[in-house]
N, CA and C atoms as an extended XYZ file, in Angstrom:
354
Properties=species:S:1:pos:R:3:atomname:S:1:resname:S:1:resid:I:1 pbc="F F F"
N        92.776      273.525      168.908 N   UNK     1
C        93.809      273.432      169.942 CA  UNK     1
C        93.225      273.851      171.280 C   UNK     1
N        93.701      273.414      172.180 N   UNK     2
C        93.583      273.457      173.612 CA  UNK     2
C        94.359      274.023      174.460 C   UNK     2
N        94.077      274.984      175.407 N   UNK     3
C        94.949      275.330      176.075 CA  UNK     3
C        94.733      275.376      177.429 C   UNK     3
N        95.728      275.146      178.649 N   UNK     4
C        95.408      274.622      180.160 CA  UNK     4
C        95.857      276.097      180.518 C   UNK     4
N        95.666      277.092      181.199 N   UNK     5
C        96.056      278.297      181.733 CA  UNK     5
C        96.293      277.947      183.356 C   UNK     5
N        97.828      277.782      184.196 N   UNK     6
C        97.415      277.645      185.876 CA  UNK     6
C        98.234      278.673      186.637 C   UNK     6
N        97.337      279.170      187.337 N   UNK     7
C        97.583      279.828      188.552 CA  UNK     7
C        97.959      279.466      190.314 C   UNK     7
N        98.381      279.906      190.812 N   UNK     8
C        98.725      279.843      192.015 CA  UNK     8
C       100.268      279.021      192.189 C   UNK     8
N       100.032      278.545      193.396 N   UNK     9
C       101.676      278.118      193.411 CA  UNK     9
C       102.269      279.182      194.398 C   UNK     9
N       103.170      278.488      194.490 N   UNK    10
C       104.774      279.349      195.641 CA  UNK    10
C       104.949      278.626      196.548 C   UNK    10
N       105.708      279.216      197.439 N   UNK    11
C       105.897      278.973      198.801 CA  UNK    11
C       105.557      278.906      199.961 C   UNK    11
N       105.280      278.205      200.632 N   UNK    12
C       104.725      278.045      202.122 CA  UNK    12
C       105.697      277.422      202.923 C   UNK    12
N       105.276      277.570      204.158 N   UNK    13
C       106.103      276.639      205.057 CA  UNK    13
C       104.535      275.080      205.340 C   UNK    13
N       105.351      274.269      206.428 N   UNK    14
C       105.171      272.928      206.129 CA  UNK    14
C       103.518      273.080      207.249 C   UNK    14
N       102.646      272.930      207.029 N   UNK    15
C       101.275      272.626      207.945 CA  UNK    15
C       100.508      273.771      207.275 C   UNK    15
N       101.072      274.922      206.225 N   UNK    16
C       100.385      275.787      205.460 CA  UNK    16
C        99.495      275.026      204.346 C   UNK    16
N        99.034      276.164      203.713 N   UNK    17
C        97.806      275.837      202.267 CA  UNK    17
C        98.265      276.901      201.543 C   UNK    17
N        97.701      275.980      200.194 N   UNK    18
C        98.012      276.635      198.761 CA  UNK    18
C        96.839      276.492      198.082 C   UNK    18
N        96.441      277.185      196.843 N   UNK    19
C        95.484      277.090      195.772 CA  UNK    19
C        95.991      276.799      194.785 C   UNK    19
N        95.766      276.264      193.920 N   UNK    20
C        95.949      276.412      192.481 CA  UNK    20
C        95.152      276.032      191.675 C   UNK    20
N        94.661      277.291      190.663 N   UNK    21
C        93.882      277.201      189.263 CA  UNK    21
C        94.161      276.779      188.085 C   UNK    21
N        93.119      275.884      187.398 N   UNK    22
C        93.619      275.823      186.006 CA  UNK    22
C        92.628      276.190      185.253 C   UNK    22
N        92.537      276.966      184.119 N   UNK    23
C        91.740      277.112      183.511 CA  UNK    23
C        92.009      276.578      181.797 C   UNK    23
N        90.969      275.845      181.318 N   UNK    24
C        91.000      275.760      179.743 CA  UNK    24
C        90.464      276.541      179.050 C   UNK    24
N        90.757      276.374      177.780 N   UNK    25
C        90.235      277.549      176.433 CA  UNK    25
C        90.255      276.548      175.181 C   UNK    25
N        89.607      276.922      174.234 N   UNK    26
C        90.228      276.656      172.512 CA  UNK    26
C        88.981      275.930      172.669 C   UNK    26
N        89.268      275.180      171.631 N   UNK    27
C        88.825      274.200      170.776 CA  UNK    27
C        87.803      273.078      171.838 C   UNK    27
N        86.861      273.345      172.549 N   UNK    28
C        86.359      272.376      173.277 CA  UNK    28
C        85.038      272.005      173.433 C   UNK    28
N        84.788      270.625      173.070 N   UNK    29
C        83.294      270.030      172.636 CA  UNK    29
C        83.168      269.778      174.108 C   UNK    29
N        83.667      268.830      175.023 N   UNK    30
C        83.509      268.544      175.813 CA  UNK    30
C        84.746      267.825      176.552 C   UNK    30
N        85.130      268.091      178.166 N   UNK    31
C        86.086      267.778      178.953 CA  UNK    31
C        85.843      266.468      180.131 C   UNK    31
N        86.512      265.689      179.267 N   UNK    32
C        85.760      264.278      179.779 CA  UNK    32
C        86.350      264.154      181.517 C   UNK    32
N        87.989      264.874      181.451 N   UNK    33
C        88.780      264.301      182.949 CA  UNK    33
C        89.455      265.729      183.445 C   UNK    33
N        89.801      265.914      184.309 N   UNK    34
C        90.251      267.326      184.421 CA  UNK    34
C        91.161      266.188      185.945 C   UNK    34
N        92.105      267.344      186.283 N   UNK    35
C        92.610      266.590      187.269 CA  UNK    35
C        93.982      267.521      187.549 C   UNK    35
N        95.174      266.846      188.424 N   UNK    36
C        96.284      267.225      188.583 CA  UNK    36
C        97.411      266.563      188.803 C   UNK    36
N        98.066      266.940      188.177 N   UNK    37
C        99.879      265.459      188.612 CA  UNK    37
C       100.791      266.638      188.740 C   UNK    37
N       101.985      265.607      189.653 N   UNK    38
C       103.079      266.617      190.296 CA  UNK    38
C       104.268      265.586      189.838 C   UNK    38
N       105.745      266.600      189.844 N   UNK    39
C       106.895      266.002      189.429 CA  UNK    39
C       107.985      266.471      190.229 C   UNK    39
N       108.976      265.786      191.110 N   UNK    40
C       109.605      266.162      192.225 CA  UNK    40
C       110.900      266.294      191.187 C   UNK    40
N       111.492      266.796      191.487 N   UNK    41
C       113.294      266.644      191.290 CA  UNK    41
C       113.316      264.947      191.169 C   UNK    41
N       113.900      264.635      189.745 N   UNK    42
C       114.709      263.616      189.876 CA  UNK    42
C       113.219      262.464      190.119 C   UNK    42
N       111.984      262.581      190.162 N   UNK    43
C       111.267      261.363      190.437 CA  UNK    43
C       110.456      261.906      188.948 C   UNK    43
N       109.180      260.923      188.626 N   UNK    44
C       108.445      260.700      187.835 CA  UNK    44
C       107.026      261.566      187.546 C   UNK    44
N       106.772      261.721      186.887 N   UNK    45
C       105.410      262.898      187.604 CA  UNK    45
C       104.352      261.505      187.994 C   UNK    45
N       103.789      262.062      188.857 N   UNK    46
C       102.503      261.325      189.355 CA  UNK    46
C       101.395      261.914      189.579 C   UNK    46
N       100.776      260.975      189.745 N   UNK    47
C        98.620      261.840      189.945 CA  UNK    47
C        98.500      261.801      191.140 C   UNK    47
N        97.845      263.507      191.261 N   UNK    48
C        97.474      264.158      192.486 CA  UNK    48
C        96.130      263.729      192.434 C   UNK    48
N        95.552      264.041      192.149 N   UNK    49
C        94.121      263.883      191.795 CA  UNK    49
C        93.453      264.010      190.717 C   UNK    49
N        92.364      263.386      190.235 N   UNK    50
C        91.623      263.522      188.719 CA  UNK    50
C        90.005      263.154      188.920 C   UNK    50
N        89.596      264.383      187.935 N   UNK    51
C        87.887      264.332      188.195 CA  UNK    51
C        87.536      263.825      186.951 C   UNK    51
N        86.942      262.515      186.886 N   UNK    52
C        86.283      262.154      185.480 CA  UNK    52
C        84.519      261.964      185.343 C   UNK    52
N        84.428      262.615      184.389 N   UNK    53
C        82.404      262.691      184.037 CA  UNK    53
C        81.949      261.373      184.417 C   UNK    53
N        81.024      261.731      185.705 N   UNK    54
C        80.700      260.436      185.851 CA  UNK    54
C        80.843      259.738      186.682 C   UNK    54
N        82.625      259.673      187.297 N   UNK    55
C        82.710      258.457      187.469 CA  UNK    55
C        84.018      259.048      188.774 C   UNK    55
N        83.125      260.718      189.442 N   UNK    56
C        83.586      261.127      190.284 CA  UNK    56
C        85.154      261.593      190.629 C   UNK    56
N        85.785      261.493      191.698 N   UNK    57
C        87.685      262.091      191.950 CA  UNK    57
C        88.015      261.325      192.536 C   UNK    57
N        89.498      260.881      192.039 N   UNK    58
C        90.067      260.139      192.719 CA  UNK    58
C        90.887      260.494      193.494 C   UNK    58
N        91.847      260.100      194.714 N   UNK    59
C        93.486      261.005      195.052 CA  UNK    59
C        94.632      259.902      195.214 C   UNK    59
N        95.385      260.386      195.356 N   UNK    60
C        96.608      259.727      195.022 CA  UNK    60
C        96.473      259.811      196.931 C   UNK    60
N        96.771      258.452      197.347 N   UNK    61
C        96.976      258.301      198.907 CA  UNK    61
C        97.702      259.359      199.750 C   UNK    61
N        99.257      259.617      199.463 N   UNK    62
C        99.441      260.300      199.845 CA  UNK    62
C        99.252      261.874      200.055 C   UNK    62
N        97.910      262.155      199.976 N   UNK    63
C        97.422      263.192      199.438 CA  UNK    63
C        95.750      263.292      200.236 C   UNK    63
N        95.312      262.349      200.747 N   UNK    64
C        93.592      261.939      200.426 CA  UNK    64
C        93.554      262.832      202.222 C   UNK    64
N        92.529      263.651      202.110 N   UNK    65
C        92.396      264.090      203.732 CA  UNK    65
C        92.736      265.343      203.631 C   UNK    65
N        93.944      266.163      202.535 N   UNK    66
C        94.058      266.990      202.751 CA  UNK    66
C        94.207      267.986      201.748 C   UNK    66
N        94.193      267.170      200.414 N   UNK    67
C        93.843      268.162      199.114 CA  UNK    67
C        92.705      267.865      198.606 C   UNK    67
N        91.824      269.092      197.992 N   UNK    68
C        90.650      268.763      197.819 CA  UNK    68
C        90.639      269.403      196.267 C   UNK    68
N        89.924      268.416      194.910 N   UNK    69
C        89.721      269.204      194.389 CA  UNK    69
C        88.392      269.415      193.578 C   UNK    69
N        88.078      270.752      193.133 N   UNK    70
C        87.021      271.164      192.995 CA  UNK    70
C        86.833      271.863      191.018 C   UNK    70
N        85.880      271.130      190.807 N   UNK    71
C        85.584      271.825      189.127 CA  UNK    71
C        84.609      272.233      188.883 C   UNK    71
N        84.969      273.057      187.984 N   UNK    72
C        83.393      273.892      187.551 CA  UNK    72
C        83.372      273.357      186.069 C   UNK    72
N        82.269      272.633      185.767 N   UNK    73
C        82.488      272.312      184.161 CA  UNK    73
C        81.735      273.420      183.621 C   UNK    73
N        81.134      274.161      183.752 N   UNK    74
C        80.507      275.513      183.293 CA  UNK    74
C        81.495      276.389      182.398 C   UNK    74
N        82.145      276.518      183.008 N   UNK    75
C        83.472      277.106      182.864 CA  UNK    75
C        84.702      276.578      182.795 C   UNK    75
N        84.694      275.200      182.665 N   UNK    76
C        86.202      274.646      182.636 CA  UNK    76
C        87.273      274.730      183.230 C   UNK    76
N        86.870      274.952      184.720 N   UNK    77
C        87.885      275.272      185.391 CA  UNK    77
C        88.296      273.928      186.629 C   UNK    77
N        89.215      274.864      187.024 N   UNK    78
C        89.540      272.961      188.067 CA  UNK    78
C        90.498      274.121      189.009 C   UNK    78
N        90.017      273.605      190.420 N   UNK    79
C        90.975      274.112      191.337 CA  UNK    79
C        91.817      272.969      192.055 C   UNK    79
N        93.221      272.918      193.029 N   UNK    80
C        93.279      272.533      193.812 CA  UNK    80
C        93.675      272.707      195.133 C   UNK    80
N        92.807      272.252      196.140 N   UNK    81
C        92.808      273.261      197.632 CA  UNK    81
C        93.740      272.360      197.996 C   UNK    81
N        95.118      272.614      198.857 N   UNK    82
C        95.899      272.271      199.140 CA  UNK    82
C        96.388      272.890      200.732 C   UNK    82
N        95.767      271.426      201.720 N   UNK    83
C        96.105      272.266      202.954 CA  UNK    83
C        96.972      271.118      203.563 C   UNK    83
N        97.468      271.085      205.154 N   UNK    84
C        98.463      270.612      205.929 CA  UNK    84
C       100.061      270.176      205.151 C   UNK    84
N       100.309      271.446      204.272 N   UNK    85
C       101.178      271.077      203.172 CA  UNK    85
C       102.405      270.400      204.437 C   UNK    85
N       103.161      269.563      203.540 N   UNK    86
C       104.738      268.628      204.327 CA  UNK    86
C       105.569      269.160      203.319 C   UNK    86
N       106.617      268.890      203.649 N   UNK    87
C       107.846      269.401      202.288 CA  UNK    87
C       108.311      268.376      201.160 C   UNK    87
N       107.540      267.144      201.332 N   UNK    88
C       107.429      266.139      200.300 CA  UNK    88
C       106.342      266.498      199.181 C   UNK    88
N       105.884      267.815      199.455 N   UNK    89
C       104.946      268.138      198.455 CA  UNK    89
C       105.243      268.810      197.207 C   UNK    89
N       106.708      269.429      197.837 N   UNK    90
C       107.247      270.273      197.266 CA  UNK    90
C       107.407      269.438      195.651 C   UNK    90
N       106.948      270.324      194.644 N   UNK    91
C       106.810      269.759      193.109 CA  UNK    91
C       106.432      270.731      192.299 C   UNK    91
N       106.572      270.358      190.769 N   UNK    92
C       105.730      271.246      189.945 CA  UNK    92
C       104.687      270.296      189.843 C   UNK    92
N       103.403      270.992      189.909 N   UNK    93
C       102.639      270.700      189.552 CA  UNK    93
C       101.947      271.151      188.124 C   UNK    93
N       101.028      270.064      187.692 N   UNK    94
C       100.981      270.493      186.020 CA  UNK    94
C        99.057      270.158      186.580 C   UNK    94
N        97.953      270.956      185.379 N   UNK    95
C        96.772      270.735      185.379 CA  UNK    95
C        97.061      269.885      184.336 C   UNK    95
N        96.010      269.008      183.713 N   UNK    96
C        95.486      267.781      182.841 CA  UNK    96
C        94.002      267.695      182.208 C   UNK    96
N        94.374      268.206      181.411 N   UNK    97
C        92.635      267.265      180.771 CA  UNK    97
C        92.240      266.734      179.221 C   UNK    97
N        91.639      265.726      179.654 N   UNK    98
C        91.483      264.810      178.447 CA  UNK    98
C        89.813      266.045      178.026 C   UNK    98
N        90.043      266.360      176.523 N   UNK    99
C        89.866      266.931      176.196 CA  UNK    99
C        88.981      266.180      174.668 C   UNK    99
N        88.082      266.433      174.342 N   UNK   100
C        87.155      266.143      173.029 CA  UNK   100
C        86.620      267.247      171.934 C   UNK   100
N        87.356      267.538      170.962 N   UNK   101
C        87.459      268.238      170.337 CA  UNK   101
C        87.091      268.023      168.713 C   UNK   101
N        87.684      267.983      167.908 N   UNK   102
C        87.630      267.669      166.685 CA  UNK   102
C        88.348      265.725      166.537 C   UNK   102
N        88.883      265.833      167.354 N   UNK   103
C        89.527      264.220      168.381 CA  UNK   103
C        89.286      264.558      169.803 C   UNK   103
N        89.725      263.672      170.576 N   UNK   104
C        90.042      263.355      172.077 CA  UNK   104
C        91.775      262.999      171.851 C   UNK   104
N        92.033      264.362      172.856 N   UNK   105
C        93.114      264.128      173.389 CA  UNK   105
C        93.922      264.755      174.624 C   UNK   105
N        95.113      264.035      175.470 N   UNK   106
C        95.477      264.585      176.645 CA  UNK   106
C        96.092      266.187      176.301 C   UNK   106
N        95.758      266.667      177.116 N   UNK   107
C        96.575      268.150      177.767 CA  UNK   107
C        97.118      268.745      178.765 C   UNK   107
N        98.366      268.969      178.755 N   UNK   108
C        99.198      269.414      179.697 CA  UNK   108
C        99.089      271.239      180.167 C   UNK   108
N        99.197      271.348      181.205 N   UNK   109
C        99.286      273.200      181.799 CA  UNK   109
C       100.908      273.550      181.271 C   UNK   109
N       101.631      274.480      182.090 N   UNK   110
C       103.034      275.082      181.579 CA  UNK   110
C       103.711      274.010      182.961 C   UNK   110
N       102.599      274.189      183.940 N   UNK   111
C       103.750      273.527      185.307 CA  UNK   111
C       103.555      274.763      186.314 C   UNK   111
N       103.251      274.658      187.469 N   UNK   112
C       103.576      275.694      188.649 CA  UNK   112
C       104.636      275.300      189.736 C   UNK   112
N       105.151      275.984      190.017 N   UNK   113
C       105.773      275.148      191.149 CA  UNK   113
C       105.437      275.657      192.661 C   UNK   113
N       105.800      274.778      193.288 N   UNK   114
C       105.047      274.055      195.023 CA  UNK   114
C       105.724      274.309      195.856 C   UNK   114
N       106.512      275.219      196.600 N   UNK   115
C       107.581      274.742      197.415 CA  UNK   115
C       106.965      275.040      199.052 C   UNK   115
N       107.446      273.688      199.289 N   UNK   116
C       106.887      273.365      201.120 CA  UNK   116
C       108.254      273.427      202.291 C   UNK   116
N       108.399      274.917      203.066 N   UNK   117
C       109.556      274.705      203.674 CA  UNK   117
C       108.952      273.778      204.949 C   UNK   117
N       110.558      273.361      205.379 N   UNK   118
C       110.437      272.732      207.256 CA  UNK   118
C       110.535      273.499      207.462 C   UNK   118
């Protein structure tokens, strides 16, 4: 078993920055994607960004310029730097990683939440 551990999160007002950590544990041969998706009230979760072996990070447009994110595969960790926050940011955000173990499979964090005042 696998487990996503994330930190950071809260409140800011709107042109502020946030961090947030995720860290994995358990059962892990190797972490093919590490990344981040967010879920607003009432909308769908979507991808913030995702780092896959290889084949580099992607960002979700509304996003590109001003969140950055950064992994350590040493350690299995994944940050995301989160600056000129707007209040459309406001979400939980969840960490992600496709994970290779005894199988390959996705993994979800608990969820942090984001909140961006005007």
């Amino acid at each position: 078993q696998v487990q996503l551990v994330e930190s950071g999160g809260g409140l800011v007002q709107a042109g502020g920055s946030l961090r947030l950590s995720c860290a994995a544990s358990g059962s892990i041969f190797r972490i093919n994607a590490m990344g981040w998706y967010r879920q607003a009230p009432g909308k769908q979760r979507e991808l913030v960004g995702v780092s896959k072996n290889y084949a580099g990070t992607n960002y979700a447009d509304s996003v590109k310029g001003r969140f950055t994110i950064s992994r350590d595969n040493a350690k299995n960790t994944i940050d995301l730097q989160m600056n000129s926050l707007k209040p459309e940011d406001t979400a939980v955000y969840y960490c992600y990683a496709n994970v290779r173990s005894d199988y390959t499979a996705n993994y979800w964090g608990q969820g942090t939440q984001v909140t961006v005042s005007s």
